[in-house]
PDB file of N, CA, C and O in Angstrom:
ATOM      1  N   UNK A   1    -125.252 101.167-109.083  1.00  0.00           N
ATOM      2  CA  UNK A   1    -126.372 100.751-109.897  1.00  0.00           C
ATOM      3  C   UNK A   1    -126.086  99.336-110.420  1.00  0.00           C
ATOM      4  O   UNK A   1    -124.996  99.205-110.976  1.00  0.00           O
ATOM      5  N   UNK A   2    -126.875  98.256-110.338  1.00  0.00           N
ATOM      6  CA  UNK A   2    -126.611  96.798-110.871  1.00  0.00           C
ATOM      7  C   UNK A   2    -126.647  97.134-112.024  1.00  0.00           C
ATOM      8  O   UNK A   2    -127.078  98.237-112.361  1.00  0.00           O
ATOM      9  N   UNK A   3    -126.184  96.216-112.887  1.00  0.00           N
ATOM     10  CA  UNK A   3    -126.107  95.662-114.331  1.00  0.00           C
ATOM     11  C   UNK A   3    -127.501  95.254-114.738  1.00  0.00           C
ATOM     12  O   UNK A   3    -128.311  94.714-113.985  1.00  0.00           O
ATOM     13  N   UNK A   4    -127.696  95.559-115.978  1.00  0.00           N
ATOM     14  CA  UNK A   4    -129.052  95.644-116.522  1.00  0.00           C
ATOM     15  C   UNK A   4    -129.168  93.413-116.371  1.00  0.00           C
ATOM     16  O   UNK A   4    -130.222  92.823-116.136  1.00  0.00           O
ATOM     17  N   UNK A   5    -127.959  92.796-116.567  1.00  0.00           N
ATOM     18  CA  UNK A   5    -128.384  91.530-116.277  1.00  0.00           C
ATOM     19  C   UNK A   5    -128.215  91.001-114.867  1.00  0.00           C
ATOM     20  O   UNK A   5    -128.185  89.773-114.785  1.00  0.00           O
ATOM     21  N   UNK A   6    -128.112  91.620-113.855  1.00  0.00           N
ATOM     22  CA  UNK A   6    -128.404  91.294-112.648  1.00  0.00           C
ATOM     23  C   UNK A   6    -130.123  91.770-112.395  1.00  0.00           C
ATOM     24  O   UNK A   6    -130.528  91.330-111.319  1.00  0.00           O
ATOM     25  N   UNK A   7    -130.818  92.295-112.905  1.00  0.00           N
ATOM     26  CA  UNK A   7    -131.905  92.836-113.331  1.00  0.00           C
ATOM     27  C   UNK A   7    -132.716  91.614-114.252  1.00  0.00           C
ATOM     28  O   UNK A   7    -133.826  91.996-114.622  1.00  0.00           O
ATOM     29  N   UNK A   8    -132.512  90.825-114.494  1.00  0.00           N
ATOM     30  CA  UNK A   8    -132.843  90.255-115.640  1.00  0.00           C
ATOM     31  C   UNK A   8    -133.553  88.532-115.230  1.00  0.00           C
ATOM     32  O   UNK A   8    -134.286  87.889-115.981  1.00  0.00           O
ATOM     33  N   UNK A   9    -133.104  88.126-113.945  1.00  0.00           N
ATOM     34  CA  UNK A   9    -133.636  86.991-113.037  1.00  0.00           C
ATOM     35  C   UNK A   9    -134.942  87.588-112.587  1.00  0.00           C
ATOM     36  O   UNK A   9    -136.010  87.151-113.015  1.00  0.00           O
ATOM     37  N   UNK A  10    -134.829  89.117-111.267  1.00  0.00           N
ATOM     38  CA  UNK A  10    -136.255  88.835-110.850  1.00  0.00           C
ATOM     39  C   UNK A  10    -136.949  89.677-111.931  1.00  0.00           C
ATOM     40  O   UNK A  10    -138.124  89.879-111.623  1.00  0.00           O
ATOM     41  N   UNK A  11    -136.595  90.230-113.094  1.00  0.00           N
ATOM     42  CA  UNK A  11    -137.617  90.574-113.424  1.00  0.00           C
ATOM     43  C   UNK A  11    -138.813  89.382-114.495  1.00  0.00           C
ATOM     44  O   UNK A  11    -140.033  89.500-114.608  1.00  0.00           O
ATOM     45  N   UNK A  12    -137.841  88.234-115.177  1.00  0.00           N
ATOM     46  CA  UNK A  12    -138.676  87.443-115.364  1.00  0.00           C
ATOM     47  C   UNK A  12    -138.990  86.538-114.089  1.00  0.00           C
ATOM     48  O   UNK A  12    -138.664  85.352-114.134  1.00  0.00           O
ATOM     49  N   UNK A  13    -139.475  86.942-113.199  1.00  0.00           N
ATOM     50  CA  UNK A  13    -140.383  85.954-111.942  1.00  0.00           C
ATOM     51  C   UNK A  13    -141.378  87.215-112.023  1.00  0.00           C
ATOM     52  O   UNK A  13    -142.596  87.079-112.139  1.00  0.00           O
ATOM     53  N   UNK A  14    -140.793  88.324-111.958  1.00  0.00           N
ATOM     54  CA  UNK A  14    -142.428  89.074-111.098  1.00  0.00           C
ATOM     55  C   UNK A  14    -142.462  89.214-112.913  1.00  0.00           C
ATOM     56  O   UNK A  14    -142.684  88.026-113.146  1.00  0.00           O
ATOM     57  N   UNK A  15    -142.390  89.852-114.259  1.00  0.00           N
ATOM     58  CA  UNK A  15    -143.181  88.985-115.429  1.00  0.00           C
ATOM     59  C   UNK A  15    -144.547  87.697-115.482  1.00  0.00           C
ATOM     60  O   UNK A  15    -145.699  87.575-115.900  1.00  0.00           O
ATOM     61  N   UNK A  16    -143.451  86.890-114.725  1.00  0.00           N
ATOM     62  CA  UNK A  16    -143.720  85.487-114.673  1.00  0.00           C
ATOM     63  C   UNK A  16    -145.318  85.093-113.975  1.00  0.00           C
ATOM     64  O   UNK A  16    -146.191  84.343-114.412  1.00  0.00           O
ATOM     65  N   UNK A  17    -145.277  85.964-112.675  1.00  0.00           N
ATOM     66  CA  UNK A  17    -146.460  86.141-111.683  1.00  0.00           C
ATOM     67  C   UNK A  17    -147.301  87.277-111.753  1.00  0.00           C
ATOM     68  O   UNK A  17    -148.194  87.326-110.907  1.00  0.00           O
ATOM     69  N   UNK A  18    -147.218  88.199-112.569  1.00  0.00           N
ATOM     70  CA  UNK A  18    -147.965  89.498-112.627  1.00  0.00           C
ATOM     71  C   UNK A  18    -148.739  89.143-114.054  1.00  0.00           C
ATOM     72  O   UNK A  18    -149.960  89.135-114.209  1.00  0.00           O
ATOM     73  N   UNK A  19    -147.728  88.851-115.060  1.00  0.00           N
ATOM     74  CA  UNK A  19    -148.312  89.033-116.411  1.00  0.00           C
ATOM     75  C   UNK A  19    -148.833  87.794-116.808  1.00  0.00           C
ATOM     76  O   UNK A  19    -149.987  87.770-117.235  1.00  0.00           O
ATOM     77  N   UNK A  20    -148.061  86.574-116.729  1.00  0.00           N
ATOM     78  CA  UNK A  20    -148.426  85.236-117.309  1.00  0.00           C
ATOM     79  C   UNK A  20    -149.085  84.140-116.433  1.00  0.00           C
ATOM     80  O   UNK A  20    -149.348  82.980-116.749  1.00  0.00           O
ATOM     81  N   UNK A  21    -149.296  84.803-115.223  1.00  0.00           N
ATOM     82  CA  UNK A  21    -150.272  83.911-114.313  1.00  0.00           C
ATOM     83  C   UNK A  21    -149.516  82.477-113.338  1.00  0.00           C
ATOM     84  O   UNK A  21    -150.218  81.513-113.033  1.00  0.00           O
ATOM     85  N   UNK A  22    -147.839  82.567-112.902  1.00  0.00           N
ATOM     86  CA  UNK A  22    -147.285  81.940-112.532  1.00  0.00           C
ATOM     87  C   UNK A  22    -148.074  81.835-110.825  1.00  0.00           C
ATOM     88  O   UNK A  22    -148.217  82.818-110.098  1.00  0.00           O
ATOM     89  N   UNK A  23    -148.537  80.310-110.437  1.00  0.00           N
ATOM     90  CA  UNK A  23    -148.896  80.375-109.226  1.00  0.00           C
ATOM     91  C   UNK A  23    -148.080  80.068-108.109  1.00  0.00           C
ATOM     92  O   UNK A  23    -148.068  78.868-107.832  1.00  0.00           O
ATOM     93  N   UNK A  24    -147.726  80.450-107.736  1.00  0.00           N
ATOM     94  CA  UNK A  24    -146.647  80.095-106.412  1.00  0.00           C
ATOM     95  C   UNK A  24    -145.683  79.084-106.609  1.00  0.00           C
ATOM     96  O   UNK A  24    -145.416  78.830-107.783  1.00  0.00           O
ATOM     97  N   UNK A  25    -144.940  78.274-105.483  1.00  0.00           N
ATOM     98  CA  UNK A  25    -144.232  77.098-105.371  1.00  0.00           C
ATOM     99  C   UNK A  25    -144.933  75.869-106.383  1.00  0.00           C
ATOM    100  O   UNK A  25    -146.122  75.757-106.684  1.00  0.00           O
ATOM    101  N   UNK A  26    -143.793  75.011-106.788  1.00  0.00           N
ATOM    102  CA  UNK A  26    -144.139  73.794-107.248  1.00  0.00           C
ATOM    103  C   UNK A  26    -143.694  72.730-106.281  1.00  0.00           C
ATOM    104  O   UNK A  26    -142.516  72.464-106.046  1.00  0.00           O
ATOM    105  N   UNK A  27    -145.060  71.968-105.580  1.00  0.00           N
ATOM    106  CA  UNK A  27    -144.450  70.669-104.910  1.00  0.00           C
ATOM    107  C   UNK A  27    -144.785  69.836-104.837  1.00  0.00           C
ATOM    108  O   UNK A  27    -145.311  69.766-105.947  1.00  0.00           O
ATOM    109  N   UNK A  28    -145.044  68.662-104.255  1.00  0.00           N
ATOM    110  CA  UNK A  28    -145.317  67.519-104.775  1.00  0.00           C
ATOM    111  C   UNK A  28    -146.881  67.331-104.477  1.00  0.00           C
ATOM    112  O   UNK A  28    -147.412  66.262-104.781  1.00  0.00           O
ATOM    113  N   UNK A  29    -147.627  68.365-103.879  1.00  0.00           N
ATOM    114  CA  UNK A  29    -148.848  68.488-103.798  1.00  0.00           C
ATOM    115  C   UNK A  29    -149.608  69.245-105.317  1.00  0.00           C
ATOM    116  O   UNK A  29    -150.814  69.386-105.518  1.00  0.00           O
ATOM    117  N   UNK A  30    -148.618  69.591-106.112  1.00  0.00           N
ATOM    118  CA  UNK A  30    -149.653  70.606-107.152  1.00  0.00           C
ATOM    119  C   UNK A  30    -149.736  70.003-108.383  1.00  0.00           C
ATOM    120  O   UNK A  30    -148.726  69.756-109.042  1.00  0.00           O
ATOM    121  N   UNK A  31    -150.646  69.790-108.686  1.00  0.00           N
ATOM    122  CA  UNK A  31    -151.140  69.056-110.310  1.00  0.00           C
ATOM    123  C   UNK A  31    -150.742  69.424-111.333  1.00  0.00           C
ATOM    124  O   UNK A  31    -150.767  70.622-111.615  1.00  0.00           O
ATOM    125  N   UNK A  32    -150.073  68.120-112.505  1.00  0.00           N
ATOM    126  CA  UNK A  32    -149.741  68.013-113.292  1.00  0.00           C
ATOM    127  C   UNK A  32    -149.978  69.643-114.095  1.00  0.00           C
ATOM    128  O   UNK A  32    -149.018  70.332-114.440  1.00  0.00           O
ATOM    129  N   UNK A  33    -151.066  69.954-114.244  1.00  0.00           N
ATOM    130  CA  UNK A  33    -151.808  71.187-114.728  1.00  0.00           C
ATOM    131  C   UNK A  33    -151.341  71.903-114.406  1.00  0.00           C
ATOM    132  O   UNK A  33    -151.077  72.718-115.291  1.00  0.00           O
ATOM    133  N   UNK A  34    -150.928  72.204-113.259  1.00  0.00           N
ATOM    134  CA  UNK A  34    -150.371  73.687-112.348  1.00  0.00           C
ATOM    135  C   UNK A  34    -149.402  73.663-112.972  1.00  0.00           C
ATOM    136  O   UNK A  34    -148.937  74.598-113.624  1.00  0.00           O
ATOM    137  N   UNK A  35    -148.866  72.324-112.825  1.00  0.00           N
ATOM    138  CA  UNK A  35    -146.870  72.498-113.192  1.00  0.00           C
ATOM    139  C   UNK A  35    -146.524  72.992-114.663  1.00  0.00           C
ATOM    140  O   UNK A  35    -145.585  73.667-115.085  1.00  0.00           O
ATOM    141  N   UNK A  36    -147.507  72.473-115.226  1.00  0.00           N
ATOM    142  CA  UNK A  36    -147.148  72.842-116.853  1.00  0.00           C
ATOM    143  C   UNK A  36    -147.732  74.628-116.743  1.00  0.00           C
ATOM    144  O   UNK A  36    -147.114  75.691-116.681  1.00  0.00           O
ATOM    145  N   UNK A  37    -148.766  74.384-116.754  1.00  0.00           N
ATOM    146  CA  UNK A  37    -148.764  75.900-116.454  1.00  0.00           C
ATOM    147  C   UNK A  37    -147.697  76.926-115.772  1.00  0.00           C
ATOM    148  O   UNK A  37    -147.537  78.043-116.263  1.00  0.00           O
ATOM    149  N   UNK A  38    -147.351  76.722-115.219  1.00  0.00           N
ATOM    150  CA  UNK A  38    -146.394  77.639-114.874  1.00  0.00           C
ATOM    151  C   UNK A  38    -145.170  77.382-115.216  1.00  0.00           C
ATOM    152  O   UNK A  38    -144.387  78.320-115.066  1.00  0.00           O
ATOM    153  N   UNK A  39    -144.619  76.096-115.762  1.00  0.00           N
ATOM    154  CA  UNK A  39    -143.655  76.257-116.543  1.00  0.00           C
ATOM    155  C   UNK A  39    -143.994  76.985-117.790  1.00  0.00           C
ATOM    156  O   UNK A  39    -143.012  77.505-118.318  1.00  0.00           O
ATOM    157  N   UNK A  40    -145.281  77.183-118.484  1.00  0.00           N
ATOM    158  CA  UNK A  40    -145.266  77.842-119.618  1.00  0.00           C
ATOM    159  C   UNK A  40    -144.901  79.606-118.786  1.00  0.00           C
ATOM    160  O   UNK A  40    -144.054  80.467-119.023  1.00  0.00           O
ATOM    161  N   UNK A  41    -145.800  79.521-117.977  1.00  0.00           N
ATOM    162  CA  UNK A  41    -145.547  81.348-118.059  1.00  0.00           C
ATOM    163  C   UNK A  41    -143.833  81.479-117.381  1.00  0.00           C
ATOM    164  O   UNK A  41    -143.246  82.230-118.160  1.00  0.00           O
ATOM    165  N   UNK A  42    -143.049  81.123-116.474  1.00  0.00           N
ATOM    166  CA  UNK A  42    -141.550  81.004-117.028  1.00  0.00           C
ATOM    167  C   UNK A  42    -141.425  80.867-118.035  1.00  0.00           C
ATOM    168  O   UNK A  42    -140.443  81.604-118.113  1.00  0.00           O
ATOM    169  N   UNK A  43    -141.607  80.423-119.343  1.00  0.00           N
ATOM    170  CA  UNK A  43    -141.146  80.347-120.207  1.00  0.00           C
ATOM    171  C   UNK A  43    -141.216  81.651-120.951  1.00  0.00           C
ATOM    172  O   UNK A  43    -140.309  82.295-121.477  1.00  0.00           O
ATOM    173  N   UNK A  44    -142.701  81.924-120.860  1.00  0.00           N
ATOM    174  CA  UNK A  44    -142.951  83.377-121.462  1.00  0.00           C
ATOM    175  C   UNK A  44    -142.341  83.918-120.783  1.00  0.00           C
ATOM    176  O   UNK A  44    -141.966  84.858-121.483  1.00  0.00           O
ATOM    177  N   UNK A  45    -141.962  84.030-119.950  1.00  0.00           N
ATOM    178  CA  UNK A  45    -141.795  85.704-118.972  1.00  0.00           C
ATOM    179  C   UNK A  45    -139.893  85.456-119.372  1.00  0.00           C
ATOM    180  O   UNK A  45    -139.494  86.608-119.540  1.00  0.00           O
ATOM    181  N   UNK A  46    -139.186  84.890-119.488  1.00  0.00           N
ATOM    182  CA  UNK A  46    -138.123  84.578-120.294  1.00  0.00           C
ATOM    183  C   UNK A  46    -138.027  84.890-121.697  1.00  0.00           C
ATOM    184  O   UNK A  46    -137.115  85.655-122.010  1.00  0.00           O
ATOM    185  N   UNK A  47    -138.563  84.580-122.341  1.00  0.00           N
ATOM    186  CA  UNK A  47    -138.893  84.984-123.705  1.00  0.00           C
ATOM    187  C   UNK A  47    -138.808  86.470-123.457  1.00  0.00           C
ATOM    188  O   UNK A  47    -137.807  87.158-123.658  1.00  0.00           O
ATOM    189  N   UNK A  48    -140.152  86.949-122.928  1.00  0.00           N
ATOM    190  CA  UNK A  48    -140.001  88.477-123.205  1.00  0.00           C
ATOM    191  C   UNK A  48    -138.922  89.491-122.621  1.00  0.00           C
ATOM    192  O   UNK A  48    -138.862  90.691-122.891  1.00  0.00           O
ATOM    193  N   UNK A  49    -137.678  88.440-121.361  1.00  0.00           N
ATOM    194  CA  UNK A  49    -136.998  89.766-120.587  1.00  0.00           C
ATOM    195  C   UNK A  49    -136.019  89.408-121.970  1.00  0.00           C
ATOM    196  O   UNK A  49    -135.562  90.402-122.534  1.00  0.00           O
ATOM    197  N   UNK A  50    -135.675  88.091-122.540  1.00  0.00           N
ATOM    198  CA  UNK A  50    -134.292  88.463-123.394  1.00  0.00           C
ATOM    199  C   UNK A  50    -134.729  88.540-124.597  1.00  0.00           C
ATOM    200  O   UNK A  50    -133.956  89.142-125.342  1.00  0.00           O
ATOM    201  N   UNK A  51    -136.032  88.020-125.258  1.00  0.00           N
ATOM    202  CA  UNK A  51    -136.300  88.438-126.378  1.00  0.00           C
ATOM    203  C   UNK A  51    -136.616  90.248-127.112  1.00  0.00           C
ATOM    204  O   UNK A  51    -136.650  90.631-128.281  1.00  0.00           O
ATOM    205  N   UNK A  52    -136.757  90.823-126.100  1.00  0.00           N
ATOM    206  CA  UNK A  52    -136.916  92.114-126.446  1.00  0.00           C
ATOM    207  C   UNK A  52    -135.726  93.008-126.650  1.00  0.00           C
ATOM    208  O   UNK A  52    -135.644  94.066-127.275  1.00  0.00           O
ATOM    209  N   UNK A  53    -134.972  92.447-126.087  1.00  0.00           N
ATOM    210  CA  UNK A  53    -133.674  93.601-126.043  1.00  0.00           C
ATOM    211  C   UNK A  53    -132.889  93.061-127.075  1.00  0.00           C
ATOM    212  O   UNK A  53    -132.241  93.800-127.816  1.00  0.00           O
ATOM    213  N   UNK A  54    -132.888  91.597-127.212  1.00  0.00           N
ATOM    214  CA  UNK A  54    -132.387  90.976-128.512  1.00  0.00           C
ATOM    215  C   UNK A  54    -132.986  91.768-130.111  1.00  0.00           C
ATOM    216  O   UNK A  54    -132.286  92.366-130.929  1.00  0.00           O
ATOM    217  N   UNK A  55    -134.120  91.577-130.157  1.00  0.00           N
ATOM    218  CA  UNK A  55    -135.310  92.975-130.731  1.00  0.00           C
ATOM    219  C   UNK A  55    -134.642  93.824-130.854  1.00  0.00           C
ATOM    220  O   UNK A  55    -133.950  93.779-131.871  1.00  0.00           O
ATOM    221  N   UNK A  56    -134.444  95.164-129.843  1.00  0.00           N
ATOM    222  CA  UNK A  56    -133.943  96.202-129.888  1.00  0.00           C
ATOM    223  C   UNK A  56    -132.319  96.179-130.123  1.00  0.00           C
ATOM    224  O   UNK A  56    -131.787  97.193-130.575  1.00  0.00           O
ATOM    225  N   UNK A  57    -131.665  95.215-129.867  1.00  0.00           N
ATOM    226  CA  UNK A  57    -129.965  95.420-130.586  1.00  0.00           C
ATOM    227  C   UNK A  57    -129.945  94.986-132.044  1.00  0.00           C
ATOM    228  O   UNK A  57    -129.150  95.571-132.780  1.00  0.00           O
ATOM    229  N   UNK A  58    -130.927  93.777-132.691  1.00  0.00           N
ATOM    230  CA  UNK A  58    -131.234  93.715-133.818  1.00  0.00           C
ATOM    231  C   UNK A  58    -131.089  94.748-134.646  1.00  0.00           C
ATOM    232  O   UNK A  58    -130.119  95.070-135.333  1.00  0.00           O
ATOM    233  N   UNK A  59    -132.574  95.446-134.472  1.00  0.00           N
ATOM    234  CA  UNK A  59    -133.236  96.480-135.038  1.00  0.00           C
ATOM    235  C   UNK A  59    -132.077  98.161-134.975  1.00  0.00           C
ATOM    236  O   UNK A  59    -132.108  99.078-135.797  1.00  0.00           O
ATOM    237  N   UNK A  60    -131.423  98.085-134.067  1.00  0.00           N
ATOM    238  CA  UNK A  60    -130.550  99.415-133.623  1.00  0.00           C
ATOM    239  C   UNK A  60    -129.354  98.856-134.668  1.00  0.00           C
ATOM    240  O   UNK A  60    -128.995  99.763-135.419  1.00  0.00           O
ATOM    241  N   UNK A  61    -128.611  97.519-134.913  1.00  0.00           N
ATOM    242  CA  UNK A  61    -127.542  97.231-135.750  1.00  0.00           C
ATOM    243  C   UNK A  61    -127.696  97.375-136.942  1.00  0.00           C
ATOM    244  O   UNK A  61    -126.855  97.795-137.737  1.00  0.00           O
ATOM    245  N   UNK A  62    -129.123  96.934-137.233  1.00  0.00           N
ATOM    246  CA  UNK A  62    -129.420  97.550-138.717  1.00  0.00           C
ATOM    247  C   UNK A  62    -129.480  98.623-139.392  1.00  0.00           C
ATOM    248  O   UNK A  62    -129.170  98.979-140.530  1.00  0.00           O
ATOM    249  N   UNK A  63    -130.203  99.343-137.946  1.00  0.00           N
ATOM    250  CA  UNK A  63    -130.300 100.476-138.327  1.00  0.00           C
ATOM    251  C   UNK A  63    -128.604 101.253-138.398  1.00  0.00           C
ATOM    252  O   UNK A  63    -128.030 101.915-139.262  1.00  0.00           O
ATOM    253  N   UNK A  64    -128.401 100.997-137.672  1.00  0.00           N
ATOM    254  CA  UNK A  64    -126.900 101.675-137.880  1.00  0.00           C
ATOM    255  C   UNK A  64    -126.043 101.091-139.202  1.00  0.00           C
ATOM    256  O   UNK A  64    -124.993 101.687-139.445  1.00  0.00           O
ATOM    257  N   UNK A  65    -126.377 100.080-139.988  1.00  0.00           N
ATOM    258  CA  UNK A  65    -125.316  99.584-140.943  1.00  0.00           C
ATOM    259  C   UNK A  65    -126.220 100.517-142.466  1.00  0.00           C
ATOM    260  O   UNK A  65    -125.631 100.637-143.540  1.00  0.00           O
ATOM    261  N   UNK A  66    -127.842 101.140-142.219  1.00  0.00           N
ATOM    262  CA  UNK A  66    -128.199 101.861-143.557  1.00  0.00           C
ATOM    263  C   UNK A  66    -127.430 102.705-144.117  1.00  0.00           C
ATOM    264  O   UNK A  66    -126.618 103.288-143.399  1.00  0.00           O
ATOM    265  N   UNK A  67    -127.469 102.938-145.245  1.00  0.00           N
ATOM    266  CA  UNK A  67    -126.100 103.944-145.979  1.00  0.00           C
ATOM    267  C   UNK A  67    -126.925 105.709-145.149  1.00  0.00           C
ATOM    268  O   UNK A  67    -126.373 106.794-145.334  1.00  0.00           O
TER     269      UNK A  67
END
């Protein structure tokens, strides 16, 4: 079974292209527009694979330090 962070590359791409609207390749044919755009949804789709579990070890440490 891989490691939950060998898991953690493609799942922010298909994130990236399913949820935040990433359009294919970037090349020297695709507009300024495209590019930023899809650098934003990489960005999101990053955000949400490590921001959530960051979330959940947060929230689980706290919870474990209540009397």
């Amino acid at each position: 079974m891989p490691s939950p962070n060998a898991r953690a590359a493609p799942g922010a791409g298909i994130i990236a292209d399913r949820v935040f609207g990433y359009h294919g390749a970037v090349g020297r044919e695709s507009s300024a527009a495209l590019q930023a755009a899809n650098a934003s949804a990489l960005g999101n789709s990053l955000m949400a694979v490590l921001g959530v579990p960051w979330l959940l070890c947060f929230f689980a440490y706290f919870r474990a330090s209540l009397p």
